[in-house]
DRENTIKOL-642840 format. One record per residue: residue in three letters; z, x, y negated of N, C-alpha, C in turn. Coordinates in steps of 0.001 Angstrom, whole numbers, plus 500000, padded with zeros to 6 digits. Layout:
N
[ALA,[Z,X,Y],[Z,X,Y],[Z,X,Y]]
...
//
This chain:
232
[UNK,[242327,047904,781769],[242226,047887,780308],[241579,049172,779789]]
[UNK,[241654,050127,780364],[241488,051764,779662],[239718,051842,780236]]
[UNK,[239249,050944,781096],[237726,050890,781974],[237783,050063,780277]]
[UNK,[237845,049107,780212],[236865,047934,779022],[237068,048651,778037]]
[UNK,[238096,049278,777384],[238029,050434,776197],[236879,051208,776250]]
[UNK,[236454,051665,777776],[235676,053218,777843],[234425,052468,777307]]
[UNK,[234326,050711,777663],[232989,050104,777671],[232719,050184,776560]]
[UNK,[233828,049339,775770],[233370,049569,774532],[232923,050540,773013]]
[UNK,[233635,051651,773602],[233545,052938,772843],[231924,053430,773257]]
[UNK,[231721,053475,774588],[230188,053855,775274],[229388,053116,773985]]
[UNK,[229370,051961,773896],[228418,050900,772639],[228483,051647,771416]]
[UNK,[229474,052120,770629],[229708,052262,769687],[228857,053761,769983]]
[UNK,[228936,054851,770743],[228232,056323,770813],[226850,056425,770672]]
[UNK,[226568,056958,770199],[224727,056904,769643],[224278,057568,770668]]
[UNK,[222677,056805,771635],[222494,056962,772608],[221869,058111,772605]]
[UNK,[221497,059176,773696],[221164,060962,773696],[219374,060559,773283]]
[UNK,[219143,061372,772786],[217551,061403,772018],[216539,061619,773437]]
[UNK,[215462,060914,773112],[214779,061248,774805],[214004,062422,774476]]
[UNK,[213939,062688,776062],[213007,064124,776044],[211472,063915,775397]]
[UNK,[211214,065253,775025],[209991,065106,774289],[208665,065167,775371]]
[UNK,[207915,064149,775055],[206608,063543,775895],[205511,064445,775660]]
[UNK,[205531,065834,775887],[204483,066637,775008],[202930,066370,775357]]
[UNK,[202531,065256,776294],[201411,064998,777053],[201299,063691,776241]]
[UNK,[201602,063207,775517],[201855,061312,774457],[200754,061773,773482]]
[UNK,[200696,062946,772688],[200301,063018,771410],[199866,064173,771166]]
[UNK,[198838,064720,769895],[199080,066080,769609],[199693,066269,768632]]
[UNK,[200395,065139,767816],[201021,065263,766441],[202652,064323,766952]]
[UNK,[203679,064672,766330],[204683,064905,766602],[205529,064846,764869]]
[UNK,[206475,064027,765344],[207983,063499,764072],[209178,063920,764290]]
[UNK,[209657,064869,763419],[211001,065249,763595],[211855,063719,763120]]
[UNK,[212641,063040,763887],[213599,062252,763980],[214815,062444,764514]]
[UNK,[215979,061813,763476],[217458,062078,763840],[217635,060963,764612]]
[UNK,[218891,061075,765396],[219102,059745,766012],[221168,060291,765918]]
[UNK,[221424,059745,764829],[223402,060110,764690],[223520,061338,764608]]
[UNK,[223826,062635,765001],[223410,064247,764788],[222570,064602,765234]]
[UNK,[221694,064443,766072],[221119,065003,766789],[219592,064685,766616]]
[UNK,[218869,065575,766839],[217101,065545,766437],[216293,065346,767570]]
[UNK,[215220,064943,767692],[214142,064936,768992],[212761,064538,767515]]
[UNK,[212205,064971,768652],[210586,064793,768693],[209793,063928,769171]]
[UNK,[209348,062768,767968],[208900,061438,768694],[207282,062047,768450]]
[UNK,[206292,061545,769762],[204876,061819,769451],[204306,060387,768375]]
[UNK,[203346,061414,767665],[202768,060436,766385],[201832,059413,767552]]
[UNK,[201730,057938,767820],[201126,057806,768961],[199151,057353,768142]]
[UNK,[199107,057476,766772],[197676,057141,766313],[197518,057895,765263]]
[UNK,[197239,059477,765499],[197272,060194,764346],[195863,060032,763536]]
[UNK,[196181,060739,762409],[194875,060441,761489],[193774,061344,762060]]
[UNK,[192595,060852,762469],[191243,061820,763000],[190458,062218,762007]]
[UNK,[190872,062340,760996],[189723,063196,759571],[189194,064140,760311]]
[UNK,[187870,064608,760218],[186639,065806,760524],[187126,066376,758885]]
[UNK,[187126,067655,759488],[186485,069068,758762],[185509,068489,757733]]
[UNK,[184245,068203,758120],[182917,068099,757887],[182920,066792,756881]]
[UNK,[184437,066215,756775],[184220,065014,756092],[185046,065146,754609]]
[UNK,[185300,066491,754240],[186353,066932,753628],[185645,067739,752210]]
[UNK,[185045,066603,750947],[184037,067150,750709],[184725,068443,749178]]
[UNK,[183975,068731,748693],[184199,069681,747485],[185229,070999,747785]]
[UNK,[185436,070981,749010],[186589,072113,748622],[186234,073471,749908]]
[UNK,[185297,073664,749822],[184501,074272,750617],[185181,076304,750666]]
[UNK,[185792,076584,749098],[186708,077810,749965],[187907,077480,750322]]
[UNK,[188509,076769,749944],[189861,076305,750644],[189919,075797,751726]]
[UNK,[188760,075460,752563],[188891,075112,754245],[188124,076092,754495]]
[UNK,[187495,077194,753946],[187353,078275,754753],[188607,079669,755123]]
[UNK,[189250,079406,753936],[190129,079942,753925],[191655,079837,754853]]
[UNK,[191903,078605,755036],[192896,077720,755731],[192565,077610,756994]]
[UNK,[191001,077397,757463],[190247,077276,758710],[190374,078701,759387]]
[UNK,[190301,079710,758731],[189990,080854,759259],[191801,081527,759850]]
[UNK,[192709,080868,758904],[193946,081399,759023],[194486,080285,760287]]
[UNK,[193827,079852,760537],[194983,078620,761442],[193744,079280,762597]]
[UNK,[192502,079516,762714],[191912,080035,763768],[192358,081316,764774]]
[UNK,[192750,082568,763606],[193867,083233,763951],[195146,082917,764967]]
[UNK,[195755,082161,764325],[196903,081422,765061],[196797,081394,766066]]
[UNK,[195659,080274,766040],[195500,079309,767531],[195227,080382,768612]]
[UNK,[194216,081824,768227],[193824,082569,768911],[194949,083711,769699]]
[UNK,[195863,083689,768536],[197425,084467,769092],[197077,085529,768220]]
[UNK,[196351,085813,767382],[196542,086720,765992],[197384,086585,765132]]
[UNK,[198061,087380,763852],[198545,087505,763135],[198129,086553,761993]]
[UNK,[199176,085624,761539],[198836,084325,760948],[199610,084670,759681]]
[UNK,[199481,083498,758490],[200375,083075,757285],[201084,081945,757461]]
[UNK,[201924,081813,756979],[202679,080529,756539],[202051,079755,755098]]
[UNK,[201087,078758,754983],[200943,078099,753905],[200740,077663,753031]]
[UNK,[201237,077587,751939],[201546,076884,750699],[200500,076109,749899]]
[UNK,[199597,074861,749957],[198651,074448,749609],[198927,073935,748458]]
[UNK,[198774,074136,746787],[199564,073355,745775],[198138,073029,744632]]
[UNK,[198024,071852,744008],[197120,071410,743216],[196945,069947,742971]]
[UNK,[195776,069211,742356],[196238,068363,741916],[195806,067142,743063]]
[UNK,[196488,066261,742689],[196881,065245,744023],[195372,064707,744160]]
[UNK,[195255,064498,745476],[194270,063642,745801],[192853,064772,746390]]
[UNK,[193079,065778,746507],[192163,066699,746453],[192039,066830,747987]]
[UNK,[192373,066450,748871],[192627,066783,750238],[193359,068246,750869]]
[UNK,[194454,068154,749973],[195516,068864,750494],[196100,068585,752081]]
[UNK,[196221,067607,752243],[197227,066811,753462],[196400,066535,754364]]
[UNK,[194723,066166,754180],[193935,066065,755084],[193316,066736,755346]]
[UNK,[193113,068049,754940],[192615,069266,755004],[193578,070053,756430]]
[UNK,[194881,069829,756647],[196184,070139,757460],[195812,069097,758840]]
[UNK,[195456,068068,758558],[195287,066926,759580],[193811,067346,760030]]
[UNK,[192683,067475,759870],[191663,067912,760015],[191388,069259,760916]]
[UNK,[192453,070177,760268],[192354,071325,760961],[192945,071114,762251]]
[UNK,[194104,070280,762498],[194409,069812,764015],[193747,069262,764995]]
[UNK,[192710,068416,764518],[191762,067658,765206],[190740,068499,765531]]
[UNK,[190627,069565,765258],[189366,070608,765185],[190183,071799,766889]]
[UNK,[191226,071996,766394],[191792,072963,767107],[193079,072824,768616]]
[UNK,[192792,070792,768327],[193996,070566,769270],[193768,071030,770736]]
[UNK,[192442,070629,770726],[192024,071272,772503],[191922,072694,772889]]
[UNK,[192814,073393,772101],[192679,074866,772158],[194406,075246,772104]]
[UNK,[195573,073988,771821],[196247,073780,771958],[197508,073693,770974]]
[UNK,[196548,073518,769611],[197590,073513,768590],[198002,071770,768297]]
[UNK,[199173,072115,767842],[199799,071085,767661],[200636,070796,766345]]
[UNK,[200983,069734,765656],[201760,069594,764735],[203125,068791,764365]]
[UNK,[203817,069097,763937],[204829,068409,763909],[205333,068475,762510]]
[UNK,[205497,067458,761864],[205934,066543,760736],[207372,066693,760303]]
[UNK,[207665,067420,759131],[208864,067248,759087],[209303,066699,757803]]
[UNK,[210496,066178,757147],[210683,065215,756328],[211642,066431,755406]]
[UNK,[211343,066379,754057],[212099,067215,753525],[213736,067388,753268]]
[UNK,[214165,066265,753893],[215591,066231,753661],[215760,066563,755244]]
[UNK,[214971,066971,756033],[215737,067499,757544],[214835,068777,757528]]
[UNK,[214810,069352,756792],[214130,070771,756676],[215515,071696,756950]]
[UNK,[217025,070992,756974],[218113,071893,757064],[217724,071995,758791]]
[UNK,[216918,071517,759529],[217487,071389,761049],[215851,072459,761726]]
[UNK,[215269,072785,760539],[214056,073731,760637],[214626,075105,762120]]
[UNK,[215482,075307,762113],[216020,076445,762939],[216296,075515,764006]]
[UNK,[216721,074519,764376],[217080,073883,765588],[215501,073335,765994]]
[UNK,[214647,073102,765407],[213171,072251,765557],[211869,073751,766323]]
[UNK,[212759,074846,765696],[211916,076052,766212],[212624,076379,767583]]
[UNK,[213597,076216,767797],[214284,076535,769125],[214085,076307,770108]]
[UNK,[213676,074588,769649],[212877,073324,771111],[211691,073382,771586]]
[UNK,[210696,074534,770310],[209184,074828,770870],[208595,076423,771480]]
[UNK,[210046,077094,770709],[209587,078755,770652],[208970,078683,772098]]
[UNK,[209763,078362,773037],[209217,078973,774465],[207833,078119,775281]]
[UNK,[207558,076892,774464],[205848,076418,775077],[204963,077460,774651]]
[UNK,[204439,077110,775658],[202741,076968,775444],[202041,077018,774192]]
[UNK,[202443,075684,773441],[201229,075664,772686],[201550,076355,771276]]
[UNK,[200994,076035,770387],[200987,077034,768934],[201418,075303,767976]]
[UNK,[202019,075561,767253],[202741,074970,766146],[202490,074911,765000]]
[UNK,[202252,074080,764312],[202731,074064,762826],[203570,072939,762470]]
[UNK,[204381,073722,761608],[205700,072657,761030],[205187,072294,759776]]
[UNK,[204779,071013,759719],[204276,070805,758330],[205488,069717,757253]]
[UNK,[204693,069880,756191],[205912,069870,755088],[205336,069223,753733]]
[UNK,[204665,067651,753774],[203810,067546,753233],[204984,066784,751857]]
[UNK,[203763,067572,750154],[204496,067029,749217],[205653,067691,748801]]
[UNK,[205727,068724,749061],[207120,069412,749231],[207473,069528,747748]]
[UNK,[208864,069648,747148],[209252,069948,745800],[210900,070233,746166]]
[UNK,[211563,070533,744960],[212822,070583,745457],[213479,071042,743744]]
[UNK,[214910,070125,743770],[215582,070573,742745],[216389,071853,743126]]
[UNK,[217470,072457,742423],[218043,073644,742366],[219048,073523,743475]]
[UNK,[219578,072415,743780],[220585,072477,744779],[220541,071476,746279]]
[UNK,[219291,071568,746301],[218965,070932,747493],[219115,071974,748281]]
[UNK,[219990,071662,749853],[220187,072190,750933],[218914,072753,751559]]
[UNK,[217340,071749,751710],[216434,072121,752539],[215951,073690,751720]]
[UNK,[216266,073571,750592],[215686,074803,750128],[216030,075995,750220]]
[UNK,[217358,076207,750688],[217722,077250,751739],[217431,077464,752910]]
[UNK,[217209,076627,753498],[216724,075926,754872],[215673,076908,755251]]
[UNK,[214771,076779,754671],[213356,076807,754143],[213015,078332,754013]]
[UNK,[213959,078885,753064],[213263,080538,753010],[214243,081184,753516]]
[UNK,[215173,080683,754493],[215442,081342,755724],[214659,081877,757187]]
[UNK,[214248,080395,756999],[212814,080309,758152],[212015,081157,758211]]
[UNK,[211351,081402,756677],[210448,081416,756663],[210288,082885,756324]]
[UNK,[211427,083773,755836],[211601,085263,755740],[212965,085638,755739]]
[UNK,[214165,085022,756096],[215104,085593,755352],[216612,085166,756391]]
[UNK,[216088,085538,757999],[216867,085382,759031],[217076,086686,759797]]
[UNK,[218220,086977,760416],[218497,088209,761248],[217345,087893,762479]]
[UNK,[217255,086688,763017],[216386,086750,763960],[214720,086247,763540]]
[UNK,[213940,086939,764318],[212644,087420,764248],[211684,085593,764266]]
[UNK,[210796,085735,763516],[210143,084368,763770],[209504,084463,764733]]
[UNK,[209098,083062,765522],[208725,082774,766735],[207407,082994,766382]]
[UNK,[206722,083785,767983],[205383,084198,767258],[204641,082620,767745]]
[UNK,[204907,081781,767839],[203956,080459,768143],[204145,079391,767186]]
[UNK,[204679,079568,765897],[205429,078257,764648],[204582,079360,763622]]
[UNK,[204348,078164,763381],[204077,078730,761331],[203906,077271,760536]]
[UNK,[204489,077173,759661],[204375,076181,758430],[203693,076028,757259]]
[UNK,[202831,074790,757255],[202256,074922,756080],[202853,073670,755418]]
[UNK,[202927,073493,753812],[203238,072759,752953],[202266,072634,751891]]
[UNK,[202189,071412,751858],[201708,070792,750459],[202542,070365,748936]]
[UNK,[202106,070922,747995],[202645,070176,746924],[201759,070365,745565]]
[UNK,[202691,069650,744578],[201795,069743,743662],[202481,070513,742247]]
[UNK,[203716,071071,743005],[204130,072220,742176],[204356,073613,742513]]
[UNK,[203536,074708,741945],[202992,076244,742256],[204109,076420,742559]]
[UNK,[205535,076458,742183],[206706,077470,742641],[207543,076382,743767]]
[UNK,[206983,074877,743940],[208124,073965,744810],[209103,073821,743831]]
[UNK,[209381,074128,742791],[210747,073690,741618],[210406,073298,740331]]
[UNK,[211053,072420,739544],[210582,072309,738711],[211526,072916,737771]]
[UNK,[210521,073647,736455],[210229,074682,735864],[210379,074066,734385]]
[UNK,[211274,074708,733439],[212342,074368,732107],[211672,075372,731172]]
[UNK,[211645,074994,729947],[211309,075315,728637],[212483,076677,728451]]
[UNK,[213545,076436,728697],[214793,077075,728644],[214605,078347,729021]]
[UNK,[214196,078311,730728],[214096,079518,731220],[213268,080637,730512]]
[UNK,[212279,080207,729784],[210930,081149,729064],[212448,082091,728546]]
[UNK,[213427,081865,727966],[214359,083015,727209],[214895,083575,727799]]
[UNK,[214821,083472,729109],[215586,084579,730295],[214767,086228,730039]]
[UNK,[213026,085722,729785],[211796,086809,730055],[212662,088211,728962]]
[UNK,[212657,089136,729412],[212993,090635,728754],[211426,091415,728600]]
[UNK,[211312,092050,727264],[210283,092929,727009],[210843,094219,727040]]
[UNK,[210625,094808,728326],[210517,096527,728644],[209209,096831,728219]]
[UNK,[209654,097828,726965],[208178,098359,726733],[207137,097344,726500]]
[UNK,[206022,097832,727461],[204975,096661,726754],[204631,095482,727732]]
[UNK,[206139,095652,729371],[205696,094966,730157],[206993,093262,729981]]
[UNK,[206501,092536,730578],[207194,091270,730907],[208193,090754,731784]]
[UNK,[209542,090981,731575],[210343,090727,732990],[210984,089008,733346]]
[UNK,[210268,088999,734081],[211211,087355,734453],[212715,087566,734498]]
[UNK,[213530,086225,733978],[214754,086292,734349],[215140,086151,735842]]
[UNK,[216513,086113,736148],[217066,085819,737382],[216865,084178,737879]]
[UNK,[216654,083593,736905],[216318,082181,737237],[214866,081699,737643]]
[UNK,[214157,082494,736780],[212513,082152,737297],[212042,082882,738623]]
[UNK,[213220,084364,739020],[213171,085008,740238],[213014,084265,741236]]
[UNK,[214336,083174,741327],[214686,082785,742499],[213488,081442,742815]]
[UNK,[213604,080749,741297],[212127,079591,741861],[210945,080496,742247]]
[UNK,[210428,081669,742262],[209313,082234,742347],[209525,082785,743831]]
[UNK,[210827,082962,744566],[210690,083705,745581],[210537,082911,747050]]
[UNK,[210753,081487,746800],[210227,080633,747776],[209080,080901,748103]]
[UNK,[208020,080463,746530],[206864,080113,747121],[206223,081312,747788]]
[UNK,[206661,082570,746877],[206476,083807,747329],[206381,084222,749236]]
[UNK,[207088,083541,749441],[207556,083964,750922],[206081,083090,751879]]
[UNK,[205479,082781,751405],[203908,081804,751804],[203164,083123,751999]]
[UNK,[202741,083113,752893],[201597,084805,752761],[200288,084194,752176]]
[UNK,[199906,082852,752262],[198500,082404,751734],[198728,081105,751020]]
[UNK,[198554,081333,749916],[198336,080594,748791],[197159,079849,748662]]
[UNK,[196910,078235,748426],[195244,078033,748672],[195708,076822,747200]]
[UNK,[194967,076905,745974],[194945,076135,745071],[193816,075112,745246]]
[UNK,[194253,073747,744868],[193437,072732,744496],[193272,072480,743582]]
[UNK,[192028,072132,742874],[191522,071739,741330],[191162,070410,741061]]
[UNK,[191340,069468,740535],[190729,068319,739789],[189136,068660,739608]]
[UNK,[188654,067471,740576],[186941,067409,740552],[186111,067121,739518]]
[UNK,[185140,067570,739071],[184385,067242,738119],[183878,065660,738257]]
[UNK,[182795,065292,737482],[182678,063933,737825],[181025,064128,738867]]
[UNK,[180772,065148,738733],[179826,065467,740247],[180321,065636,741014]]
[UNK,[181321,066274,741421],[182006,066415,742723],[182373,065133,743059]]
[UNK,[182640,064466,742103],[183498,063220,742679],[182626,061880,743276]]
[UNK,[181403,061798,742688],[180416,061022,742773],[179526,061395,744522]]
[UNK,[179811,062878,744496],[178907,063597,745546],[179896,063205,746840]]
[UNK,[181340,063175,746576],[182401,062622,747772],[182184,061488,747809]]
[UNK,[182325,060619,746941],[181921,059262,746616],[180899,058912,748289]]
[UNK,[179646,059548,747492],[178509,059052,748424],[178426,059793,749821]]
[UNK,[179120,060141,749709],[179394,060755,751378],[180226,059573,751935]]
[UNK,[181067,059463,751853],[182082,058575,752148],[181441,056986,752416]]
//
């Protein structure tokens, strides 16, 4: 009787996450399976070219040149791509992988509500080979979301040292990742003739802050858009 118990309890236990296939893919899904996380390979990632990525010609020089770094084992940034949708924020990130995977970078996808498991997802890669980015596409966050601690722990604000082979970039389409109240403008103090933010606009400002590279997207003219148009 205590054997057919063990059977049936075994059914009910959520089965162990499989090892990660790092030879399947060069793009990669953070997935839970009951507590526990693994790394499924993306098995048909998106192949956007560089070269197909039209109007935004300093922002992939800029982004190109910082993820080249990386890949090379130089001193890199973490991020923050924010502007208006549709501009090739997200494929600008996908593009640069396809450019740099045979040199051994790689990406991995993470979902903003498991951005709390960001410290367990760096643990499983610190010691490869290859170079990383944890990407973070769309990102936003209200005041009491968990990932948002998560997040600028990672990313500046841990006793232990970041892994020199991870860096994260995020997309969104709000400059601070929070959204931003009429209210707060009465926190601002006038010292003298200068401007002080309150303690509330501090803390939305010190996320994005923690990004060493900032890359803005703009809404296309109707030449730009016509000139992508006919490329396409």
């Amino acid at each position: 009787r205590a054997d057919a118990l063990l059977g049936r309890l075994e059914l009910m236990l959520p089965t162990p996450p499989p090892p990660t296939d790092w030879k399947r893919s060069i793009a990669f899904r953070w997935r839970k399976r009951g507590t526990h996380g693994y790394l499924q390979p993306v098995m048909h990632p998106h192949r956007i070219r560089l070269d197909d990525l039209c109007g935004i010609d300093a922002q992939k020089r800029l982004v190109e040149q910082n993820t080249r770094q990386f890949v090379q084992g130089f001193p890199a940034n973490n991020v923050l791509l924010t502007g208006a949708r549709g501009t090739g924020k997200s494929s600008l990130v996908k593009a640069l992988l396809n450019k740099h995977a045979a040199r051994g970078l790689r990406l991995i996808e993470v979902e903003k509500h498991d951005l709390v498991d960001l410290a367990e997802i760096v643990d499983q890669v610190c010691a490869r080979p290859e170079r990383f980015i944890l990407y973070c596409d769309d990102l936003s966050f209200e005041a009491d979301e968990p990932g948002y601690k998560a997040l600028k722990v990672v990313l500046d604000g841990s006793i232990a040292a970041a892994s020199e082979n991870v860096l994260i970039y995020a997309t969104s389409n709000r400059r601070h990742l929070m959204p931003e109240y009429m209210h707060e403008n009465l926190e601002y103090k006038h010292v003298g003739e200068e401007i002080h933010p309150g303690e509330t606009s501090e803390e939305k400002i010190s996320l994005s802050e923690r990004f060493g590279l900032w890359v803005s997207f703009y809404p296309f003219d109707q030449a730009a858009y016509l000139a992508t148009v006919a490329h396409w």
